[in-house]
N, C-alpha and C positions, 0 to 999 in steps of 0.2 A: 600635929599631923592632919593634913587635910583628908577630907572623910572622899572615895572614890566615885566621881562623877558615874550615871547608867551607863554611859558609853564607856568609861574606861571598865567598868565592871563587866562588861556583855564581854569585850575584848579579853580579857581575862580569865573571865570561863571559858570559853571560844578556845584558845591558847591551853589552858588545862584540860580540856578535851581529847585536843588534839594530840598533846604530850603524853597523854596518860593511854593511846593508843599502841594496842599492841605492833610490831613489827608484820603481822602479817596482816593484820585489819589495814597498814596503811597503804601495805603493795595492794591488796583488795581495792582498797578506796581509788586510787591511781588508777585500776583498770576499768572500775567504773566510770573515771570520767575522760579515758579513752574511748569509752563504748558508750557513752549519752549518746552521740551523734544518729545511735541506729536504735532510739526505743530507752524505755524505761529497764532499768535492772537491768543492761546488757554490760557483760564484760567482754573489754579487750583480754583474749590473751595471747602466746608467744610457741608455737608449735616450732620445735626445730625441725628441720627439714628431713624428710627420709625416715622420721624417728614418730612415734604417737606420744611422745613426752614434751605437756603441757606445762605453763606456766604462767598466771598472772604475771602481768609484765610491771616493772619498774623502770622511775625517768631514766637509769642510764640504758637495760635493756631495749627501752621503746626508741630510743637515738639510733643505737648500735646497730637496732635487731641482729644481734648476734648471742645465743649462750651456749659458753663452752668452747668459742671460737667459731660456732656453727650458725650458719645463715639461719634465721627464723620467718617463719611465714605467722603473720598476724591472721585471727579469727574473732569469731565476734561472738560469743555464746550467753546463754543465758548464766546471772549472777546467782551462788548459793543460794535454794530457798524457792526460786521463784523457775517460772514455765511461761509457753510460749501459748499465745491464743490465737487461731485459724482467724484471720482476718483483721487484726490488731497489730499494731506495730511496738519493734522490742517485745521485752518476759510481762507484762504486767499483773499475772496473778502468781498468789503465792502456793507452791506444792503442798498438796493436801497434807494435813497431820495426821499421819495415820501413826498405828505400831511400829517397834524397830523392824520388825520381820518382816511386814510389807514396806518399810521404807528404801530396805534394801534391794528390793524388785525398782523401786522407783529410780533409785541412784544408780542402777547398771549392776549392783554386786550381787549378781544372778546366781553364780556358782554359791560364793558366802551362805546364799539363801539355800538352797539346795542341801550345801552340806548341814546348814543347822536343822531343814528337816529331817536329814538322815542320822544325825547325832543325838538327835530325840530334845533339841536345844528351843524348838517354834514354840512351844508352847509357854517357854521361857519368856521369850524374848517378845511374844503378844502379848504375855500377862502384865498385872501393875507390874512399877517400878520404877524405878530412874537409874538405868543403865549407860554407860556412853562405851559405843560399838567399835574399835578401830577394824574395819573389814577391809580382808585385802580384795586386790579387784580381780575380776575375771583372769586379767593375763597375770597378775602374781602369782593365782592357784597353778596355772598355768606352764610357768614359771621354774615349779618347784621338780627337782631329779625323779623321774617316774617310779624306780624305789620305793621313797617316800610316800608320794601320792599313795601310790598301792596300798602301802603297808598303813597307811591312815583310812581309807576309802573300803579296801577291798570287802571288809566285812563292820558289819555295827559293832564298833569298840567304843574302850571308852579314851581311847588314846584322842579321837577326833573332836572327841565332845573338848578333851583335857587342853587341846590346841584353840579350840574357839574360843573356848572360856576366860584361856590365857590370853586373848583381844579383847577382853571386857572389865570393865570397872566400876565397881557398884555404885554409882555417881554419874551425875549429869555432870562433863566437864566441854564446855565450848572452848574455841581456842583462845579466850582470852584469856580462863582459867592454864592454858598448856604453855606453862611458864619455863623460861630455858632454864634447864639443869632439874627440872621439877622430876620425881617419881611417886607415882602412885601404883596401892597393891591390885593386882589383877584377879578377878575369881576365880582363879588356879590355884588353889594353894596360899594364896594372897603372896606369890612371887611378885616382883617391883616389873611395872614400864617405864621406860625410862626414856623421858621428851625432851629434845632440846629444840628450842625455837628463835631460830638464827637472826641475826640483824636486816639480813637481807629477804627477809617473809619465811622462810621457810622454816615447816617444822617436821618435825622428823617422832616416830615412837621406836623405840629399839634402833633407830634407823633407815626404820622404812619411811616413805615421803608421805605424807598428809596431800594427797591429788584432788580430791573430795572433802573441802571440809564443811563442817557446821551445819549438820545436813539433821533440821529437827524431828522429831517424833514425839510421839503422845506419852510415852512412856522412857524418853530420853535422846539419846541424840548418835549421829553416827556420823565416822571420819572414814572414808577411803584411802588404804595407804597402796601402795606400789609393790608390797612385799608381803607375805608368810612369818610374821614372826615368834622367835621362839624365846622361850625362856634362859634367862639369862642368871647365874649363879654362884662362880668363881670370876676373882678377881683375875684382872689383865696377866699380874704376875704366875696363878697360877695355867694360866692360861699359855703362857709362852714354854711354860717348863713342861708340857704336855705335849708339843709337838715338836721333832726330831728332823724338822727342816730348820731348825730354830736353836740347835746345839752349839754351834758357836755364840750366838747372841747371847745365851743362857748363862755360859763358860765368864764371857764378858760381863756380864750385869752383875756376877757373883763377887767377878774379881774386882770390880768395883763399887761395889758396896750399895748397889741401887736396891737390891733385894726387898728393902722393909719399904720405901718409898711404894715400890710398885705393888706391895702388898697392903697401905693404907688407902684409907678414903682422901677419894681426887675424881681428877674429871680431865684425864690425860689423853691425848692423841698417839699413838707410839706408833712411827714406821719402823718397822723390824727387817734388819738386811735377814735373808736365809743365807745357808751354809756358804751357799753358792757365792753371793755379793760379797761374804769375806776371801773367798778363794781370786776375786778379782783385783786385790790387793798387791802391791810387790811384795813377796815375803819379808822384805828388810826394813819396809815403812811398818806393815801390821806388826811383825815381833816390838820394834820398838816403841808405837803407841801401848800395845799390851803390857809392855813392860813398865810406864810409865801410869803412875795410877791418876796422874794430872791428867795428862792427855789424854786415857781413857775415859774416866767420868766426862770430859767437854766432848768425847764423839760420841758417848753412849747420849749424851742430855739436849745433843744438836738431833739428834734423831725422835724428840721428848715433844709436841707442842703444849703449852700451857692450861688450854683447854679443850673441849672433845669436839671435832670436827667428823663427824659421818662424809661419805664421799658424796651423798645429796645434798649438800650443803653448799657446796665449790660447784659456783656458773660464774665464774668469771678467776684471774691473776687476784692473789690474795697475799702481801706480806703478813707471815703467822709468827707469833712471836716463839721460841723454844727456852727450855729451861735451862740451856748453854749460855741467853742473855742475846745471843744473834737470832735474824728470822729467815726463816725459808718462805722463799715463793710458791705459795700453794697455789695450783689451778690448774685446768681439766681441757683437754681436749677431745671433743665429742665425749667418748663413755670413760674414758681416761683420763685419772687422774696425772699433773704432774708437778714435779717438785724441782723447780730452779731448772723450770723448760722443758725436763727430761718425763720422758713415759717410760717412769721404770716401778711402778705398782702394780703386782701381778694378781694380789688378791684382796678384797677389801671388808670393811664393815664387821670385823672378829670382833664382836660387844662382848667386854666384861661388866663386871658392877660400879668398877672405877676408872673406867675407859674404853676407849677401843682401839682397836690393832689393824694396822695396814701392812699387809709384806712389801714390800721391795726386791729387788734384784741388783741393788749397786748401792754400796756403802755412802754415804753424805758425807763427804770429809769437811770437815772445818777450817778454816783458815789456823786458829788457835791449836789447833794440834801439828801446826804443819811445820818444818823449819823452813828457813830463806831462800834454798835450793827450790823447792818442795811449790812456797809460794809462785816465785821466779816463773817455775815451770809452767805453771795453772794460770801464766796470763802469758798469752802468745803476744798479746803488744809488745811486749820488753824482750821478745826470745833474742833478739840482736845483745843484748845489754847479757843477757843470762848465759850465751855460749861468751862474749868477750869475761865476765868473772872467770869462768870457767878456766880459760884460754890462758888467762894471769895466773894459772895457781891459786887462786883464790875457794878454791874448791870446798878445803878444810873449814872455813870459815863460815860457809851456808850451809855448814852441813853440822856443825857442831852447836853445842849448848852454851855461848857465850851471847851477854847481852850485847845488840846491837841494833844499828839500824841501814837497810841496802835503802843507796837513791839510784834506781832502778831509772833510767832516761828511757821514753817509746823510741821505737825503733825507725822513724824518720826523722829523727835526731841524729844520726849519727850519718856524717858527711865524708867521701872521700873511702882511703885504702883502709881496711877492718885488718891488715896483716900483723900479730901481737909483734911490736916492740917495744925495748921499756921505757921509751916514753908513755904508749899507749897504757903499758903494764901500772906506771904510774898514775895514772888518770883514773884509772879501772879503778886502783886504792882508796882514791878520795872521795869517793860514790861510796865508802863503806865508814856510818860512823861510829864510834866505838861505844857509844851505849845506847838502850833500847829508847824512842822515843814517841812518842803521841804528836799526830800534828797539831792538836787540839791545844797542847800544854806549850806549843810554842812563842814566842814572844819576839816582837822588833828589838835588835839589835843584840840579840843572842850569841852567841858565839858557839860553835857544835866542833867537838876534832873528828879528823880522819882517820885510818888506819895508817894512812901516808902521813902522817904528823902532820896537815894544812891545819889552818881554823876556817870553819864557815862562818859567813854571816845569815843570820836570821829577818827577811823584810817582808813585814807585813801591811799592804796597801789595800785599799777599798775593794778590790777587785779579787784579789791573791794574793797566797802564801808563798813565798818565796825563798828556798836557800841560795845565795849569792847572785847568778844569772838563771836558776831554773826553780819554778815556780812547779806546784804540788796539781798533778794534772786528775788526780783520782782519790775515792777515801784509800785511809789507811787499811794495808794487810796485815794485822797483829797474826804473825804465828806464835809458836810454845816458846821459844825463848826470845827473838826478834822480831822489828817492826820493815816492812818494807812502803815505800814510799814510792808511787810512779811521780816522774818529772816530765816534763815536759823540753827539755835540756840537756845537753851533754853540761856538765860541773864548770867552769872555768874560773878556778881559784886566783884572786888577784894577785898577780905579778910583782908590783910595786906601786909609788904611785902613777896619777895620770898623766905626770912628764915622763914618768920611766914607759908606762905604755905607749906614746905617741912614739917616744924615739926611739924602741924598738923594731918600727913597723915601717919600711921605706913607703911607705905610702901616702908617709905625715910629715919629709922632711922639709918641706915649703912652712908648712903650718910650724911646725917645731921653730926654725927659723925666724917666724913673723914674732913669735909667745914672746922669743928671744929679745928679739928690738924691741918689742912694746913694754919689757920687763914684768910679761907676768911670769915668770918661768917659776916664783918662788910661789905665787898664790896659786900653782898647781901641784904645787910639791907638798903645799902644806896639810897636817888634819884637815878634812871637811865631808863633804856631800854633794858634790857636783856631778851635773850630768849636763857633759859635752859635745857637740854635735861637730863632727872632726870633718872641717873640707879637707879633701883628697887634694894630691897635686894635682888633680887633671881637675879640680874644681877650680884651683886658682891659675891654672893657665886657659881657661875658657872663658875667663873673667873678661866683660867688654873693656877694651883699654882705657877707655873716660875712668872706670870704675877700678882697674888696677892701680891707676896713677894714682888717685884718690892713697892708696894703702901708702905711698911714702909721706903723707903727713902722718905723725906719731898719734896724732890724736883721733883720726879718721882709725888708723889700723885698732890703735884700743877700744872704739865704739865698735865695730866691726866681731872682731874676737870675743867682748864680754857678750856680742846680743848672740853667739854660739854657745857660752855657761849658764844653763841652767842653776840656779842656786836650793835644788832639794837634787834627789836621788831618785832619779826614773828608771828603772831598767825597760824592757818593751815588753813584759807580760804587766807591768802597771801602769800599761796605759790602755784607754781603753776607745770607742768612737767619737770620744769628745777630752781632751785633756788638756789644759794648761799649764803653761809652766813659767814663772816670771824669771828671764835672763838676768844678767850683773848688769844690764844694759839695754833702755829701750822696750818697747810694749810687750807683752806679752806672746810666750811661743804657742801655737794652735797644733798641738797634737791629736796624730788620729789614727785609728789600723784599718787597713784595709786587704782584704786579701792575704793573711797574713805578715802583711809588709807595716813598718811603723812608717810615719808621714808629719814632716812637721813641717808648718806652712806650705805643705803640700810638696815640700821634696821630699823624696823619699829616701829612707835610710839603707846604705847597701851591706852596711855589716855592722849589725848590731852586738847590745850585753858586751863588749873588752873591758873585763870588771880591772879597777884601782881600789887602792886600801884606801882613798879618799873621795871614791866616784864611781862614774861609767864613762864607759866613752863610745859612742856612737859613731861610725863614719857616713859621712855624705858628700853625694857626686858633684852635688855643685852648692852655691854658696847662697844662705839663708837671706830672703830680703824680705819687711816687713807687709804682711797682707796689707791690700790696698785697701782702704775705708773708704767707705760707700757716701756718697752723699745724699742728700734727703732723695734727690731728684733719680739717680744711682740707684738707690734702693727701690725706687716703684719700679723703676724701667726693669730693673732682674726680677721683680715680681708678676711683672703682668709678661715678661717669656716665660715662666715658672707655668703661667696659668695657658697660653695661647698653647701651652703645649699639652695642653688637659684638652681633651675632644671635648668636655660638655660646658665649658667655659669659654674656648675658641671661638665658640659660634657669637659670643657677647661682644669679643672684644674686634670683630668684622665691620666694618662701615656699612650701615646700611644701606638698602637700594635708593630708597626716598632723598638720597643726600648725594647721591652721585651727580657728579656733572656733564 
């Protein structure tokens, strides 16, 4: 092994440095070098608008300037530590080391200071020691229900001392030491604080925000949070069973066996529907999830995140993972939280020992707990497809416990009179297939039944998954006993094969005709994988007459017809803006989509997917002839109009003045 050159060694510590950087030191570092511009030590940070909540700013926030969805106004302030000099530009000296007690006067936590001298707490906190202060600021004492305050403030107790004391830890801890999930005992009682120090800088103590950090002292160090916090002592679980807006949830967490879960050691997020959010339920869905201890543990555990999320933590859309195995979209709208878009958290930051509790007003339902109806319902793309089930009688079916799988077509799919008859009845069946399935587990050339006895085919092409002519337009909806699938498609189950399709369709009867004299009639009949590009009659009666005459030689009509067979199996969701395809005959076909429309050599196709047990079949207006090829000479000449039509190349390709005659 070669020994590591200085330069790659420098580079490596350099790199270990950097890695070994806490998450909030790196948002720091970022706004320091948005704020070099104006002075030494100057931090950029991110003030939302209307609001005096601050932020070191990060590269996505400093793009956006937005957090929480709110326009931010950038400022330029001096960085932890350091002050500003009457006539020097930027912070460059560093804030005096004084005491925690005066440092608190220096940092703004004026009140903090106050009440420790009324607590009889100053003489403490001047003295040695190595203390680390989390003080709340001015507007969190502020903040707090006048009650409260009173009953803390109104006379020298020891109740006020017992609160500050409970912000302090016999320990110098800076934030590099304030490790997420970390707790240390407070000099209260030596009750736990409990730090979590997010990926995106932020750290939080009890919950309250660290706005002020690392702010040194002679005798230890002091955090500014945003909040009053209190002591923290019962677990989440006993926590839920103590408040009486919370009696159904409690009811539910019982009958599902979550009990001991919520009363171990963890680090849970819980949004808690209140009474209220289960009453928003149809009675007929909540009895039956209730009743169902599957479906209950997946809607109590989609309510569960994996880890502890405080609402200061969310400035920005956050997928969180839950203990149901799906995620919610966590993210905040101004002082609002919300969960998969909605503002429905009414109250927030309930710290136990092993997490903490959000309320809600509107139950999270889960896909997994849902049935096919249920699903159906909750995506208004499909509501065309979800009243025509309906319409068939199929009702029984989305609404019962048998494994299945709905191919649910969006609702610009569906062409023409929606009045149920049973042909339509029938159709509606073959959208339904009889056991549950994963799109993930699907495979080419699979074969799936219908409730209508059809077989599907299964195609899997570079672009999309496809069953016969309609391709998988969204992920899978797993509810509690079936799978629903959005297509992109109404179903169209093949007929026969692609002689049985042409000569069913008067559209094809010139074509059908010509297959007939050239005697392919049987290599269309046969097993394969063709995909055919069908001229219409009114393609062969547009035909110039040079080139129809041409079709009575036998061998001209066979060149003709094969360079219309593709030899693989194209439907039009597998093709894509560039696609070839090699005919039974002659160069290759130049497929392309445009505007939703398929195009090959640039005619375009007017009725696409007429699936065969041995194909597709395609119709086209007029009749396929091979792109012209370019000659060397051909080729410059379409590139320099390519370019003359470019303004800043135009001007090159002008005859100059000097040359004129």
């Amino acid at each position: 092994m070669k020994p590591l050159t200085l330069q790659a060694l420098a580079v490596t510590l350099i790199a270990t440095v950097i890695a070994a950087k806490s998450p909030y030191q790196s948002v720091l570092q970022h706004s320091r070098i948005r704020g070099r511009q104006h002075g030494p030590n100057v931090c950029a940070m991110q003030r939302i608008q209307g609001t005096d909540k601050k932020y070191f700013t990060n590269c996505k926030q400093w793009y956006h300037r937005k957090i929480c969805g709110k326009p931010t106004v950038v400022t330029y302030e001096c960085c932890p530590g350091y002050e500003k000099v009457i006539g020097e530009k930027g912070c460059p000296a560093a804030l005096p080391l004084v005491n925690i007690y005066n440092t608190l006067g220096v940092v703004g936590a004026t009140t903090t200071k106050m009440y420790s001298e009324r607590a009889s707490l100053q003489k403490e906190i001047e003295g040695p020691g190595s203390f680390t202060f989390f003080s709340p600021s001015n507007e969190a004492w502020a903040a707090l229900p006048t009650e409260i305050l009173d009953a803390l403030v109104s006379n020298v107790n020891i109740e006020l001392l017992n609160v500050l004391h409970y912000h302090m830890v016999n320990k110098r801890l800076t934030s590099e030491d304030l490790k997420h999930g970390s707790s240390f005992p407070s000099m209260y009682q030596d009750f736990d604080v409990h730090i979590q120090h997010y990926s995106n800088g932020i750290v939080t103590v009890n919950c309250a925000r660290l706005v002020k950090t690392d702010q040194h002292a002679t005798n230890g160090i002091v955090h500014v949070v945003d909040r009053v916090i209190t002591a923290i002592t019962n677990n989440v679980n006993s926590f839920l069973d103590t408040d009486e807006e919370l009696e159904s949830l409690q009811t539910a967490i019982a009958a599902a066996g979550l009990t001991g879960m919520l009363e171990s050691e963890g680090s849970y997020t819980i949004f808690a529907p209140t009474n209220e959010a289960f009453k928003k339920i149809p009675q007929e869905m909540l009895d039956r999830i209730l009743g169902d201890p599957v479906a209950l543990k997946d809607l109590l555990n989609y309510h569960i995140l994996k880890n502890l999320h405080c609402s200061e933590s969310i400035v920005s859309g956050t997928p969180l993972e839950t203990l149901q195995g799906t995620v919610l979209e966590v993210g905040c709208d101004g002082q609002e939280i919300t969960l998969n878009g909605k503002t429905i958290v009414t109250e927030k930051d309930k710290l136990g020992t092993n997490g903490v509790v959000h309320y809600i007003n509107e139950l999270l339902i889960p896909d997994s707990v849902k049935t096919l109806k249920e699903l159906a319902e909750g995506a208004p793309q499909v509501s065309t497809a979800t009243k025509l089930f309906l319409d068939a009688g199929l009702g029984p079916q989305l609404t019962g416990s048998n494994a299945m799988t709905l191919l649910a077509p969006l609702n610009d799919a569906f062409k023409g009179s929606l009045t149920m008859t049973p042909e339509l009845r029938k159709v509606m069946r073959n959208h339904i297939l009889k056991n549950k399935f994963s799109s993930k587990s699907l495979y080419h050339g699979q074969e799936l039944e219908t409730l209508g006895g059809n077989k599907l085919r299964v195609f899997v092409f570079r672009n999309n998954l496809c069953i016969e002519n309609a391709c998988i337009a969204a992920h899978d909806k797993n509810g509690r006993y079936a799978t629903m699938f959005i297509v992109d498609k109404v179903l169209a189950p093949p007929m026969g094969t692609i002689m049985d399709v042409l000569k069913a369709d008067s559209r094809f009867s010139t074509l059908v005709d010509n297959i007939q004299k050239a005697g392919l009639t049987e290599l269309l009949n046969k097993k394969g994988t063709y995909t055919v590009f069908a001229p219409t009659n009114d393609a062969f009666r547009t035909m110039p007459p040079a080139d129809l005459n041409k079709l009575t030689n036998p061998k001209e009509l066979i060149k003709l017809l094969k360079y219309h067979i593709g030899d693989e199996f194209l439907i039009s969701g597998a093709v894509t803006s560039h696609t070839r395809v090699k005919p039974l005959s002659g160069d290759k076909l130049e497929l392309g989509m445009r505007n939703s429309t398929m195009y090959v050599n640039r005619v375009p196709v007017v009725d696409g997917d007429m699936m065969a047990t041995n194909g597709v079949v395609h119709a086209v207006g007029s009749i396929i002839k091979p792109l012209r090829k370019l000659t060397p000479f051909l080729q410059l000449t379409s590139s320099l109009k390519i370019l003359k039509g470019n303004a800043y190349f135009s001007s090159y390709l002008q005859p100059s003045s000097s040359y004129k005659q």
